[in-house]
C-alpha positions as CSV (number, residue, x, y, z in Angstrom):
1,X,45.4,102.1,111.1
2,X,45.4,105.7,112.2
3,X,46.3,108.3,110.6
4,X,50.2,109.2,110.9
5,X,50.7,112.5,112.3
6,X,53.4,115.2,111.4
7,X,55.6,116.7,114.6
8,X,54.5,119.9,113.6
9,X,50.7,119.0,113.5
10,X,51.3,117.5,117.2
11,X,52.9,120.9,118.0
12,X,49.8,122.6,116.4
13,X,47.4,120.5,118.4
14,X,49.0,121.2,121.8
15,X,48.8,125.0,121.0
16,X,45.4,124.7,119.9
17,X,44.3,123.1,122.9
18,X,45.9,125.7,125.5
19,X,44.9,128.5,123.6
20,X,45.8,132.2,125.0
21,X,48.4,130.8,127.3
22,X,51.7,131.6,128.3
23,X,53.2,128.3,128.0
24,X,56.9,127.7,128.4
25,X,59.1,125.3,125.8
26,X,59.6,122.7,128.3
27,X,56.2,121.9,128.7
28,X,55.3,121.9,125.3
29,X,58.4,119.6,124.5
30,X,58.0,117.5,127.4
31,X,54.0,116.6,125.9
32,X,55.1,116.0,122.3
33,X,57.5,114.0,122.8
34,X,55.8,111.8,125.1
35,X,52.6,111.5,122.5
36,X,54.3,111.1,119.6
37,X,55.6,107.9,121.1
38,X,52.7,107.1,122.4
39,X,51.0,107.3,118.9
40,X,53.2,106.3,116.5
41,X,56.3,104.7,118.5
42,X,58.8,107.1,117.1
43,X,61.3,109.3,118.4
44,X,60.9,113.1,118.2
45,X,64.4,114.7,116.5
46,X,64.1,118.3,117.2
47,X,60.6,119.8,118.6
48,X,62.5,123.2,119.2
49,X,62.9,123.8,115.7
50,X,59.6,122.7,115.1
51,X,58.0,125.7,117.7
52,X,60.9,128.2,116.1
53,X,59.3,127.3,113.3
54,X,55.4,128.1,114.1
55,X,56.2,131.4,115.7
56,X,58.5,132.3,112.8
57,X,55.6,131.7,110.6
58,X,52.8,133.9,112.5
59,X,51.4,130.1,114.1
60,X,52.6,131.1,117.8
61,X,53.3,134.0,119.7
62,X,56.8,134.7,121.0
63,X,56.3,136.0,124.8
64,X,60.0,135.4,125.9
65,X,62.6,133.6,125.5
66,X,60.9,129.9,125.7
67,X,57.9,131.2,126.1
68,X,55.1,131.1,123.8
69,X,51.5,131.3,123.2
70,X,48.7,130.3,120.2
71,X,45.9,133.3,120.2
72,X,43.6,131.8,117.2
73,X,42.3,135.4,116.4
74,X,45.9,136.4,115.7
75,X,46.9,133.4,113.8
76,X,47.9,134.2,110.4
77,X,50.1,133.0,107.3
78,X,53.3,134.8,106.2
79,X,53.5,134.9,102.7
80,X,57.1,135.7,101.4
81,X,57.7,137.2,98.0
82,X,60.6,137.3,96.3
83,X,61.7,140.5,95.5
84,X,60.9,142.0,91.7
85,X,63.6,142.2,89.1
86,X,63.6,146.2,89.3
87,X,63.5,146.1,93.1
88,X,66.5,143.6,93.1
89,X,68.8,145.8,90.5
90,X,67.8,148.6,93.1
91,X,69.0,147.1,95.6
92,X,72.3,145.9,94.2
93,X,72.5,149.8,93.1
């Protein structure tokens, strides 16, 4: 049985192999959708919020609007931090 595959990893793996291109949302949405059936015979619920989400998190590149792009040597992690207890009470200040 293969292995099952999240709808973000598919979203990843698209990206990954159309590196440093331009490529617009419908495209992308168009292949995932399509191969996750193929693969696993489910439906994908929202690949938009799935590519929102990799360019929100440093994955993918925002061009435009609908437009985005995976550049492996800019591919990073963002770490949030919650804010210290002396910065918060500064800030409420």
């Amino acid at each position: 049985m293969p292995k099952k595959i999240s709808q973000l990893e598919l979203i990843k793996e698209y990206f990954k192999k159309n590196p440093n291109r331009d490529i617009e949302h419908p495209e992308v949405v168009d292949w995932v959708v399509k191969e996750l059936k193929k693969r696993t015979g489910e439906v994908f619920r929202d690949p938009d919020r799935g590519i929102r989400y990799l360019a929100q998190s440093g994955f993918l590149i925002k061009i435009a609007k609908g437009v985005y792009k995976y550049d492996p040597k800019l591919e990073y992690k963002r770490e949030l931090q919650d804010f210290t207890a002396p910065q918060k009470e500064e800030i409420f200040k």
